[in-house]
N, C-alpha and C positions, 0 to 999 in steps of 0.2 A: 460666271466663269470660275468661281473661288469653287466648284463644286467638284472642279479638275482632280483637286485630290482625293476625290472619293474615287475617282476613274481611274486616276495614276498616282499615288499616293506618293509621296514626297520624299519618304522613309527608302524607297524604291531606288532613288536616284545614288547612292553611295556603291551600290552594286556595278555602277558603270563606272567607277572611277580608274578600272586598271585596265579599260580598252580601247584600242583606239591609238591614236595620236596624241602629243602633247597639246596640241587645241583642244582639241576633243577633253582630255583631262583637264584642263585647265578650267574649261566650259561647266564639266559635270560637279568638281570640286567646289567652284563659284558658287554655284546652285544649288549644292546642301547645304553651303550655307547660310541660306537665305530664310528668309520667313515663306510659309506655302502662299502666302496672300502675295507675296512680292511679284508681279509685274514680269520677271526674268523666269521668276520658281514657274512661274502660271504657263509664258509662254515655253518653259521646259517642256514641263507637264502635256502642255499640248499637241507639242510634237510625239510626246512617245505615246499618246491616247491613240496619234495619227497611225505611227509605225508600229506599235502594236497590237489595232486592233481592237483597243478598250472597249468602243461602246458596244461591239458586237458578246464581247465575251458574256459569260455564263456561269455557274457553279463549275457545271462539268468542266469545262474550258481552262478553269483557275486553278481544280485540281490536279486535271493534267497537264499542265504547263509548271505547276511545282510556286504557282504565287506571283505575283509581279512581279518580284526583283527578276526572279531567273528565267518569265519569259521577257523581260525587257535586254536582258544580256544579249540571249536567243535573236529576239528583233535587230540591234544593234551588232552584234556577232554576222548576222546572215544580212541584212539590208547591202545591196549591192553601191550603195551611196559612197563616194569617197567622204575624207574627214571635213573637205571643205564644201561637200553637196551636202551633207548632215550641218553644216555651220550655217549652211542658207537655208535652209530648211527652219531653223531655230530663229535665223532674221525673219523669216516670212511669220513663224508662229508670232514673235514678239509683234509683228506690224500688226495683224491680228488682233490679238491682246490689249494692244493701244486702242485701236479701233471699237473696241468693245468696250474699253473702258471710257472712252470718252462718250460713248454714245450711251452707256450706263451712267455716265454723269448729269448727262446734258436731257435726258429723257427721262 
């Protein structure tokens, strides 16, 4: 799971902080502040892997989109999700996350 940041780089997340709703900001601000190993950072990350498209992308893909930050805007800018279907979205990645981490503990 900690590999998320290779997929969605952590550095990523501060580009979303002027969109959205005040949940939403409050969400995104949290989240850069965190360590990328942190359990929140990871299930961030995972969601925008989700909404963005991550594991499909490509060289090509990354330079025409202009880099993660600015297509993770794009994703988030266009995602037809309201601010509170993008905040379950983030419960659902964190349950995830847990789930993996305790089965990465336990195994």
């Amino acid at each position: 799971m900690a590999s998320l940041g290779i997929l969605f780089p952590n550095e990523a997340v501060a580009a979303l902080s002027h969109l959205r709703g005040r949940e939403w900001q409050d969400l995104v601000k949290r989240v850069y502040a965190l360590s990328a190993d942190d359990p929140d950072a990871l299930a961030f990350g995972l969601m925008m892997v989700q909404l963005c498209g991550c594991v499909k992308c490509n060289l090509h893909i990354y330079r025409l989109r202009r880099g993660c930050a600015r297509c993770a805007v794009d994703a988030i800018r266009d995602v037809r999700d309201t601010d509170k279907a993008l905040m379950r979205r983030f419960t659902k990645a964190r349950a995830e996350v847990d789930v993996y981490l305790q089965t990465d503990i336990s195994g």
